[in-house]
N, C-alpha and C positions, 0 to 999 in steps of 0.2 A: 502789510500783514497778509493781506490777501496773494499780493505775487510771492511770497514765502511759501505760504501753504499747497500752492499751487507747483511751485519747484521741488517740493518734500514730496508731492504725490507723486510727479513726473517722474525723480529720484527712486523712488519704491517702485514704479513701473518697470523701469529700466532694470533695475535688481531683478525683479521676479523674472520679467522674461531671460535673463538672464540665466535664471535658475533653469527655469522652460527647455531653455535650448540645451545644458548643462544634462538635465532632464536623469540625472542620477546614473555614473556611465557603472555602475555595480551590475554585474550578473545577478540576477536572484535567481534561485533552486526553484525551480515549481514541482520535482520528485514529490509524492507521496510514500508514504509506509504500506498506505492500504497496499495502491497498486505495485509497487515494488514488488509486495510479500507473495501477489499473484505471480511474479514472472520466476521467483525464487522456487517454487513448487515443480517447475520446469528441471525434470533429473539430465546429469550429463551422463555421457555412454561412457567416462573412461573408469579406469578398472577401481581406482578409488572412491569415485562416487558409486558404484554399485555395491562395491564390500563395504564402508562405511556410510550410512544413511541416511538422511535429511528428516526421519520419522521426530514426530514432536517428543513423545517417549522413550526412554533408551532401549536398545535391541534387548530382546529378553535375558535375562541372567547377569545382565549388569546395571549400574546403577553410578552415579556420578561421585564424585569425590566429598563433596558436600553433605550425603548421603550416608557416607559412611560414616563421617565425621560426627555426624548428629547420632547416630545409631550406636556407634562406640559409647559415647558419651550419657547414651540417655535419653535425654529432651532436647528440646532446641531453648538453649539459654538465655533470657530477659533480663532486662536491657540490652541494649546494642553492645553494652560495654561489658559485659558478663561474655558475650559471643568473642569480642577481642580477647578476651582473656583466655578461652576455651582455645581458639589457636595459640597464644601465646605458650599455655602448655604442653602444646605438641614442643617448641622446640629446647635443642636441647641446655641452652642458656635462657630459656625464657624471656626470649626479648618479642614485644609485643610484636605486633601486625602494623606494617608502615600503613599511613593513612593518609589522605590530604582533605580538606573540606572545599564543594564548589557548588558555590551558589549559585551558582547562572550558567552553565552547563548546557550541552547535549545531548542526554539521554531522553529518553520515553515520557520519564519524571521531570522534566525541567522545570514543567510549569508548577510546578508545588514544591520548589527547593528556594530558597531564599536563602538572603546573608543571617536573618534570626534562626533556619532551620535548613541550613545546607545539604545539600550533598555528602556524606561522610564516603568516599571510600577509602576500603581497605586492603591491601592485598597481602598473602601469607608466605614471608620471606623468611621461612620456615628453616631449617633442618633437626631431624629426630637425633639421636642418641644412637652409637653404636652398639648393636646388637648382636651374637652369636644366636639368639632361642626367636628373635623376631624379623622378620624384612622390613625397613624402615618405610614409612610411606613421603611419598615425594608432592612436596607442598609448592614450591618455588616454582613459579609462572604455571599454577595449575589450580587458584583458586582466588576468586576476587568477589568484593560484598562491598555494595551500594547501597545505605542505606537511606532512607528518606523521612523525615519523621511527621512530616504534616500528610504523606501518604500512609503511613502504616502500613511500608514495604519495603522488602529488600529486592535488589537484583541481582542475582549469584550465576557466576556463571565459574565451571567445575570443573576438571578433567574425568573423562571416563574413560581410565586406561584400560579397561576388555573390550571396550567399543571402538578407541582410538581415534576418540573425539570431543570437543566442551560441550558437556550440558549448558541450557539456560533455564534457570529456574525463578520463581519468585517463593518469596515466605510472604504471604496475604496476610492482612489485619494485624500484624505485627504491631502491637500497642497496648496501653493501660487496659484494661477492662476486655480485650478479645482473645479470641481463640485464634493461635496464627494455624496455618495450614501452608505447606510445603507443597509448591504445584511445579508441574513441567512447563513451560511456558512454550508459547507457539512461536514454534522456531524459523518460520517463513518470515517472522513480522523480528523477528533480532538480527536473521542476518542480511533484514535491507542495510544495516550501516554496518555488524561484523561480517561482513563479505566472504571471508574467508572462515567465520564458522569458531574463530578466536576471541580473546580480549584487543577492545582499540585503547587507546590514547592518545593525546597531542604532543607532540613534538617541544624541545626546547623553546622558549624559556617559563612552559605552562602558565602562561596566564592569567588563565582562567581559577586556581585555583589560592589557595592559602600562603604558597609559595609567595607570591606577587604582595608584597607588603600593603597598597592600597586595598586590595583584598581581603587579608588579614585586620587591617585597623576598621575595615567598616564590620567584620563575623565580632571583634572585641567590642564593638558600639552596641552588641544585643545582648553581650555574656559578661556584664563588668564586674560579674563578684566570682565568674569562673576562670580558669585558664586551657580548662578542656571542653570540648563540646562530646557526650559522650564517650568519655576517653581518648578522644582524638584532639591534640592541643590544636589550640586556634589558629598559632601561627607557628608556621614548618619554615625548616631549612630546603634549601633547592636540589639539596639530596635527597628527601622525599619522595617529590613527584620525579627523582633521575630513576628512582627504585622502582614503582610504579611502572614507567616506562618501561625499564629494564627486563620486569618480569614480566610485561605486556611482548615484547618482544622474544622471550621465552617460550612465551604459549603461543606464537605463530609458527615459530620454528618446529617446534611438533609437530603443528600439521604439516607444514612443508617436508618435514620427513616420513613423516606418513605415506603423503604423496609418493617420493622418490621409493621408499620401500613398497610400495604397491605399483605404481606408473612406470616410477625407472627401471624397477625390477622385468614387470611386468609378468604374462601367466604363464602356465606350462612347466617342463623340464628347466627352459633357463632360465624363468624368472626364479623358479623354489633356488637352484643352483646360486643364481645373484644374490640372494637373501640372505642364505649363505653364507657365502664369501663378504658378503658386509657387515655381518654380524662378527667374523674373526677377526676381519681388519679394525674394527669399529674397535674390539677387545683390546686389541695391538695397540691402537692409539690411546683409550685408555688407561692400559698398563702403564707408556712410557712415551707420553706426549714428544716429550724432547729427542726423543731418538726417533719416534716415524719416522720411517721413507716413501712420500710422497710418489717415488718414480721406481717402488721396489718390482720384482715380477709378479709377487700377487697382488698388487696394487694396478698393474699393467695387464693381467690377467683380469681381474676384479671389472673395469673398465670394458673388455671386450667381453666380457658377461652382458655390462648393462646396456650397451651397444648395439641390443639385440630387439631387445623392445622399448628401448626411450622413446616417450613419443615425440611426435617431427615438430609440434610445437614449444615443444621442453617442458620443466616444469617448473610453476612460477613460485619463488620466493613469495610467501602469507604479507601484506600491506596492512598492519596496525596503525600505522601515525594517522594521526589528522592531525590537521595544518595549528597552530596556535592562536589563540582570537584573546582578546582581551576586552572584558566587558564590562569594564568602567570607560574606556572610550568609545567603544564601537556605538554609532547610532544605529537604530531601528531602520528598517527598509520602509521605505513609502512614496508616497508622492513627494520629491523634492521642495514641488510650493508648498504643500501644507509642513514640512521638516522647516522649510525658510522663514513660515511667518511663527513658529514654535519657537527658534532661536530666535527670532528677530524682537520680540514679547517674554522671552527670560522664561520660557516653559518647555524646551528641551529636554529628553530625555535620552538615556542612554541605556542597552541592555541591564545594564546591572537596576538601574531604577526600574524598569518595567518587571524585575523577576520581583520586586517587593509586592508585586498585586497580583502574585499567584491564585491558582482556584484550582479544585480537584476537575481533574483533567483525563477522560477516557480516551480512544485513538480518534477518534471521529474530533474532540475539545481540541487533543492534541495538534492538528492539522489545522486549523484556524488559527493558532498563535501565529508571529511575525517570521516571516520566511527568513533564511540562514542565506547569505551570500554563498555562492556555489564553492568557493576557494573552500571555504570551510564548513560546509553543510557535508556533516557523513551518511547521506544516505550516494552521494554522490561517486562512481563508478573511480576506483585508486588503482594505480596502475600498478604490477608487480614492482617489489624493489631491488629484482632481480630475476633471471631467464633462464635458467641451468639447461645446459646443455650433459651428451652422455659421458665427457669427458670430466663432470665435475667430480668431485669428491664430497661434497656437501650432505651427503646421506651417512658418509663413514663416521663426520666430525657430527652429526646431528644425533645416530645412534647410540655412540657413545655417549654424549648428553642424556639422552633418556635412561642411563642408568647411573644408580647412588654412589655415593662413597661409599656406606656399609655396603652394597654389592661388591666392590671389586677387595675389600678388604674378606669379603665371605671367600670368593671366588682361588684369591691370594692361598688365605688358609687350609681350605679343601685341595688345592693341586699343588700344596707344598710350596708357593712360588714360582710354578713351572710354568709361564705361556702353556706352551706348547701343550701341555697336558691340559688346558682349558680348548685349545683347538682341537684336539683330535675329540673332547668330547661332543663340541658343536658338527663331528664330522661324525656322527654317533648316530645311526639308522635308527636307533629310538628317539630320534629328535626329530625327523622328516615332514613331520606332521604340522609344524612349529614353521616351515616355512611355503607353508602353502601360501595360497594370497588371499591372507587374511589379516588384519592390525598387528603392529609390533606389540605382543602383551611382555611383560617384564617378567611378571612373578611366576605366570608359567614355565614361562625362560630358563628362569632361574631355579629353581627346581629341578626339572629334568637338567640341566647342568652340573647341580651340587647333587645327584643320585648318581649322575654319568660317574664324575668325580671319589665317588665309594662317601660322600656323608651318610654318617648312620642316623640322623636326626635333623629334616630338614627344617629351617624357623620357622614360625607359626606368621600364618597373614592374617589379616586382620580384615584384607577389603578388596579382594580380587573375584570375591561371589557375591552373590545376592542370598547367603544362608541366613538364616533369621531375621528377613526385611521384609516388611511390609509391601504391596505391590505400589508402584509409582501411580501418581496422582496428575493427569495433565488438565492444566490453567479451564475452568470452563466447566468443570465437573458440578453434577446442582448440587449444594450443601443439604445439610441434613435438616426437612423438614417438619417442628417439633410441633406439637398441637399443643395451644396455651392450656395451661394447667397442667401438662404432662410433667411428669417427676425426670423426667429427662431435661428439664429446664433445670435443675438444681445438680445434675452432671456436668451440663454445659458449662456452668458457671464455675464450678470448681475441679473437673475434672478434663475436660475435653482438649485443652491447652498440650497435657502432656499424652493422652492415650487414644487421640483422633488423628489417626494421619501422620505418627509419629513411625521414621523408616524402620525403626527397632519392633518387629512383628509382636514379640512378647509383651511389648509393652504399649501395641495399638488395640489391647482387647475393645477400646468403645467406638471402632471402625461400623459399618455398615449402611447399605444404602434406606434404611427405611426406621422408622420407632421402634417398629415390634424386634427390627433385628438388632440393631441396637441394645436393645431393653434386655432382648433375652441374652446377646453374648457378656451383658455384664453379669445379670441374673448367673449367669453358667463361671463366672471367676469367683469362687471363693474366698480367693485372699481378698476380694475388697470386704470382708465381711470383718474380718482381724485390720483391716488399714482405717476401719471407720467405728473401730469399737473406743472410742475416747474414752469410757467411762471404766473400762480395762486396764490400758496401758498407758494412759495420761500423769504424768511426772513419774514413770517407772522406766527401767533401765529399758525398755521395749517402749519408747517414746517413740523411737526411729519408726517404728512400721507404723507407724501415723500418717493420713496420706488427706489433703495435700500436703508436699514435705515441707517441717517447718522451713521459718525463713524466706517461705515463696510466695508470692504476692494474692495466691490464691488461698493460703492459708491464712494470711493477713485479714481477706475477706471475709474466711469463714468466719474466724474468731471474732472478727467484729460482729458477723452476723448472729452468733451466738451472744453475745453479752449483750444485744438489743434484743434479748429472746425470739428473735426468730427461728424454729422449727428445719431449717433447711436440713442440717445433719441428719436427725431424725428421721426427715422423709428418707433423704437416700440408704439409710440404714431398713429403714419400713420394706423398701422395695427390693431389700434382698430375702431370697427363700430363708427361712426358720430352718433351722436343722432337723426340727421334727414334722416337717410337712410331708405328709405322702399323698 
């Protein structure tokens, strides 16, 4: 027995060094966010990072896609699955928002996503309705939402077509019983992993996510009397996350045309001149893909335009994929002995088991979880997935991209049919201004096209200004400081949800930095005096101006709050001026 015991140990010795020498041949990441986010603050000289800017806020008078969408709309819609719907309505068959659910992930959020409360994203594979009297807005690879429910946050990141860049934002406290807030989020610390300033995603066959049927059958083990987890079903087909990809791939290509329309252009006479000429070509192919002539003369013209100032490094196709990881197998990075006598003792774990023991996790938390092998850790340096030279055409086919189908159906109607009649108006000295080097904007474009053109009625936009919005709010702003007892605690509760920080300016009256400002710009709205008279318009055809609106989970509130007789109404009704106060 004894020489047994003594061969079992010899045996296990032999193993571990084993392991020892083995010693785990995995690269691990030692990258941080912190320091990355430092080196990202670091501006480039070429002519697209100066016209387009790295600032956390967006350049004055714009505002990101998300922004306007909430602002249209109103509020920001509660539950997560009310917000799918609210895209869902933009398009024009009302098919939802694709989604996939991913418990054990790589974002910011991982550590507070789990298989019981995933990851939800979603992206909006939109199209509007054709229009004569409106300009459609372009949703497709230009808006994506990450929701997280044990955080009580979303991650949104946006297109801001006057700026000619994604916002990243977050929606804060998004949850039962809070007041969410709409912030700009620091954009140093996002694009350590979107590099490029885009949405990322992983590459075929996403296994990280819902797609991956192990995946799916453990999100079913925590939802067994559901089949969607916030609207979003538990278990997706692999066309899902292809679409995800897809439009993830759409919003790099932006910027990569961005780029070429600024860099390959370049400043001066011949760059406005290149802008130009790729804006008629760009037309041309749009018109009639099948017929382009790749090797025509303005096409071979167009080229010794750009020719002129490409820069000698070219410019680089936007790198969205990360590599695919799967985390029902993948083990934890660590000392290999202690991994060895884990498995050896039946207590192994694997990413996906370690995301069940998530905890709320700030960047500093963040950075202490288990490090990501380098293959597939995205804070990690991705090479272009492409190098354009000045011979490309890849600006022509990507411009065209940035405009609608109602665009070229507008375009069609207004010049009868006629190209050519849409060229000579892009060659129209009241358009000059339009190809300075500054972002490709659409609506403007379009506009002065369809005036060139003789429309006597241009469509209405909806989201190419910042008119009646609220000013942006960036991540880090101090919240509103309420002294107990204050009757501004009985706003907060029922009111501040929709008119704190809400983009729609009209309807952020209870905005400002301090109580008394606060106090007094609701004190100064009158209509809350008619939205809080219940004892008025309560079961009368003017039920509507009752505020909070029914149906909404703060009016759920109140009215409980009222039938336990609690006073809350009251106060806030107390705290408005009498009509005969002088």
């Amino acid at each position: 027995m004894k020489k047994f015991a003594i061969f079992v140990l010899l045996a296990l010795l032999a193993v571990i060094g084993y392991q020892l020498l083995l010693a785990d041949d995995a690269e691990v990441s030692t990258l941080k966010v912190s320091e990355l986010a430092e080196r990202q603050a670091q501006a480039s000289d070429t002519l697209h990072a100066q016209v387009i800017t790295e600032d956390d806020l967006p350049p004055e008078g714009t505002r990101s896609l998300f922004d306007h969408l909430i602002k249209e709309h109103g509020s920001l819609p509660y539950p997560f699955d009310e917000l799918l719907d609210l895209v869902a309505n933009q398009d024009r068959d009302g098919r939802p928002a694709t989604t996939v659910l991913i418990p054990n992930g790589r974002s910011l959020l991982k550590g507070q996503a789990n298989f019981k409360h995933p990851r939800l994203l979603a992206v909006a594979d939109v199209r509007q309705p054709a229009s004569d009297y409106a300009f459609d807005q372009m949703y497709r690879g230009r808006l994506f939402m990450g929701f997280v429910e044990d955080a009580n946050e979303i991650e949104v990141i946006s297109y801001n077509e006057m700026a000619g860049r994604f916002e990243f934002q977050l929606v804060k406290d998004y949850g039962p019983d809070l007041n969410p807030q709409i912030v700009y989020a620091k954009r140093a610390i996002c694009s350590t992993c979107h590099q490029s300033g885009a949405p990322i995603f992983p590459v075929r066959p996403w296994e990280e996510t819902n797609a991956n049927p192990g995946v799916a059958e453990l999100i079913k083990g925590h939802h067994a009397d559901n089949d969607n987890y916030f609207g979003a079903p538990l278990s997706v087909p692999l066309a899902n996350p292809e679409i995800v990809d897809d439009m993830a791939d759409k919003g790099n290509a932006i910027i990569t045309t961005q780029k070429i329309w600024l860099d390959g252009c370049g400043a001066g006479d011949a760059g406005n001149s290149c802008r130009r000429s790729m804006l008629k070509l760009a037309l041309e192919y749009l018109w009639s893909p099948g017929s382009f002539n790749p090797s025509s003369a303005a096409v071979l013209e167009h080229l010794q335009l750009q020719s002129q100032n490409w820069p000698s490094e070219g410019v680089r196709l936007a790198n969205g994929d990360l590599a695919n990881r799967n985390p029902l197998t993948e083990k934890p990075l660590g000392s290999p002995l202690w991994l060895f006598l884990k498995d050896l003792f039946g207590f192994s774990e694997t990413a996906a088991s370690l995301s069940e023991k998530s905890v709320e996790l700030g960047l500093t938390e963040f950075e202490k979880l288990p490090p990501l092998r380098v293959e597939v850790d995205p804070l990690m340096p991705r090479p272009p997935k492409a190098i354009y030279g000045p011979d490309s055409l890849e600006g022509i086919y990507g411009l065209a991209q940035m405009l609608s189908e109602n665009d070229l159906r507008l375009l069609e109607k207004h010049s009868q049919y006629q190209l050519e009649a849409v060229k000579a108006a892009v060659d129209s000295e009241v358009l000059v201004s339009l190809f300075e080097p500054l972002p490709f904007r659409r609506i403007p474009l379009l506009q002065a096209l369809l005036t060139e053109l003789g429309a006597e009625r241009l469509p209405d936009s909806c989201c190419h200004t910042t008119e009646g919005m609220s000013p942006p709010v960036a991540d880090g702003a101090p919240p509103l400081a309420i002294s107990q007892g204050s009757v501004l605690e009985v706003f907060e509760t029922y009111c501040f949800a929709c008119h704190r920080g809400n983009p729609n300016a009209k309807l952020d009256f209870m905005n400002g930095d301090s109580e008394d400002e606060v106090l007094r710009r609701i004190q100064e709205t009158s209509e809350i005096s008619d939205a809080l008279d219940y004892e008025r318009f309560a079961g009368t055809a003017k039920d509507g101006k009752l505020m909070p609106p029914a149906n909404s989970r703060q009016r759920a509130k109140l009215d409980a709050a009222m039938g336990a007789g609690e006073n809350d109404l009251q106060r806030m009704q107390d705290a408005m001026p009498s009509l005969f106060d002088f």
